[in-house]
N, C-alpha and C positions, 0 to 999 in steps of 0.2 A: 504494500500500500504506500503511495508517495506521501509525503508531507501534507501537500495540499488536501488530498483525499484525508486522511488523518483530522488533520483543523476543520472539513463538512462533518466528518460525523462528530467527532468533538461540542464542535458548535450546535449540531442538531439535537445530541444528547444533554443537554444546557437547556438551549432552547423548548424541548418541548418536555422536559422536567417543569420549567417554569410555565407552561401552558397546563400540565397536569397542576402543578399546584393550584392556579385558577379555576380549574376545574372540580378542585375537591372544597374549593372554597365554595362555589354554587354548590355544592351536591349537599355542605353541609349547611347553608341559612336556613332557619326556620322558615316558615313564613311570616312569621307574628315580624319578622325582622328585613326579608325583600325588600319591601317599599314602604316600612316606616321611616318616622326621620325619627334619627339617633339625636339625642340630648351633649351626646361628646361632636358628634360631625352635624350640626342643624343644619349645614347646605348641601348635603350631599346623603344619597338612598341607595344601599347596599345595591341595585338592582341595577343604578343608573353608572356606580362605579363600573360593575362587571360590563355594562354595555358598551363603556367610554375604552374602557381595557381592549375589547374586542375591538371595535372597529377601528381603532388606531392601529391594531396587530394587520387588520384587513387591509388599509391605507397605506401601511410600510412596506407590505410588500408587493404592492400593485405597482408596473412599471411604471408608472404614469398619472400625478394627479389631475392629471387633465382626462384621463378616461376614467377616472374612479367611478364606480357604482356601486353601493354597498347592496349585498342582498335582499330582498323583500323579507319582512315590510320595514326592514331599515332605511333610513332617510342622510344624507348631507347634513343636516343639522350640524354637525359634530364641528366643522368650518367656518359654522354663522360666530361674525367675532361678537355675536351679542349672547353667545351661549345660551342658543337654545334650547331646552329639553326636548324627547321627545313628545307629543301629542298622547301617549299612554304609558303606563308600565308596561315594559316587556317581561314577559312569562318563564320561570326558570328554561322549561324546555324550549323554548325560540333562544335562549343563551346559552343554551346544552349545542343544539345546531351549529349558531353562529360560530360557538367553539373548534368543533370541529370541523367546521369549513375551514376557519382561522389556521387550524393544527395542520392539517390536508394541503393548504396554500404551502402552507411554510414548510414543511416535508419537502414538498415540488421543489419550492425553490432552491431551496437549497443541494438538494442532491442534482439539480440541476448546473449548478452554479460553476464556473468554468472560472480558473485563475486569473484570467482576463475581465471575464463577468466583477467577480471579488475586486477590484482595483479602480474599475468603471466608477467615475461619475455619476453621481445620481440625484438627480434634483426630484424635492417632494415642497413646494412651496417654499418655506424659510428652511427648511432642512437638506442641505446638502452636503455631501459625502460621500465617501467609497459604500459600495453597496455592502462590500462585508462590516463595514462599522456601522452602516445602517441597523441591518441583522443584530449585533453587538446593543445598538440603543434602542431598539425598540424591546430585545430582550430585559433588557435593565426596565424596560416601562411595565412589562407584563408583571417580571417580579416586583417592579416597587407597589404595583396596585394593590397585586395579590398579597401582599407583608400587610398591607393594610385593612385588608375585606381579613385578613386572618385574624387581625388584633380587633377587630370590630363582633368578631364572632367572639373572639375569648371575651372582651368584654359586655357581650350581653351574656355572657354566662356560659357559654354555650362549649361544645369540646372545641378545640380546636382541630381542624384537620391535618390527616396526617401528612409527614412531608414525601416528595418524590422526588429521588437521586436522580433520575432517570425518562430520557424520555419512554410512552409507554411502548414503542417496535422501533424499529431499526433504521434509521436513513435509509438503505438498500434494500431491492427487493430481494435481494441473494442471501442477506442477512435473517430474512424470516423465520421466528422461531415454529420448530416444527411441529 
């Protein structure tokens, strides 16, 4: 395996560690706790963090913010510099989905991702940068959310979820466990 193969699945096994962990953060809110508002966070709704998490993972790795579309019945909002919310609470399982689309994108990319690709330029708005340090900062975004949706969970009482070393399969499809 060369280097650079090495640092995709490296970075992969990081990365979708940190998407499992966001993951076990939805699977573990109550609901008494979704889309209440919190006395410690009054401007912000366990439900709308997890959405805000998602669609920026969706956004970072779209080539292109000029073709972004986020999937149904997800909106642009997330751009309006007036911070819009969305029009309704979205449903654990519409963040369950969104997840794994999320997870699925970034798999692609990345196993896709060519040394050349890695080094590339890439403009997302005010965010520009080599696409591998892209990957690198949107990773640090998923974990920083998820540290937070976990501390909002210990703090309403509740277990905390557990942690994930790993992501949950392999970069590779050669890698599949059997």
């Amino acid at each position: 395996m060369s280097t650079f193969e090495a640092v995709k699945e490296n970075l992969w096994d990081q990365y979708g560690a940190a998407i499992g962990m966001l993951e076990n953060a939805i699977d573990a809110c109550p609901e008494s706790l979704w889309s209440a508002r919190n006395s410690r966070y009054p401007h912000i709704e366990f439900w709308y963090m997890v959405f805000h998490t998602l669609w920026w993972l969706d956004y970072y790795l779209h080539e292109s913010p000029d073709t972004f579309r986020p999937p149904a019945p997800f909106t642009m909002g997330e751009l309006d510099p007036a911070g819009v919310y969305p029009d309704r609470v979205y449903t654990k399982d519409e963040m369950r989905k969104y997840l794994a689309h999320g997870r699925e994108k970034c798999r692609t990319k990345i196993a896709a991702m060519t040394e050349e690709d890695a080094t590339r330029r890439h403009n997302h708005g005010k965010k520009q940068d080599s696409v591998l340090n892209l990957h690198l900062y949107s990773m640090r975004h998923v974990q920083h959310h998820s540290a937070q949706l976990h501390l909002m969970l210990r703090q309403a009482d509740g277990q905390p979820p557990r942690w994930v070393s790993h992501a949950n399969r392999p970069l590779a499809a050669s890698q599949e466990p059997a």
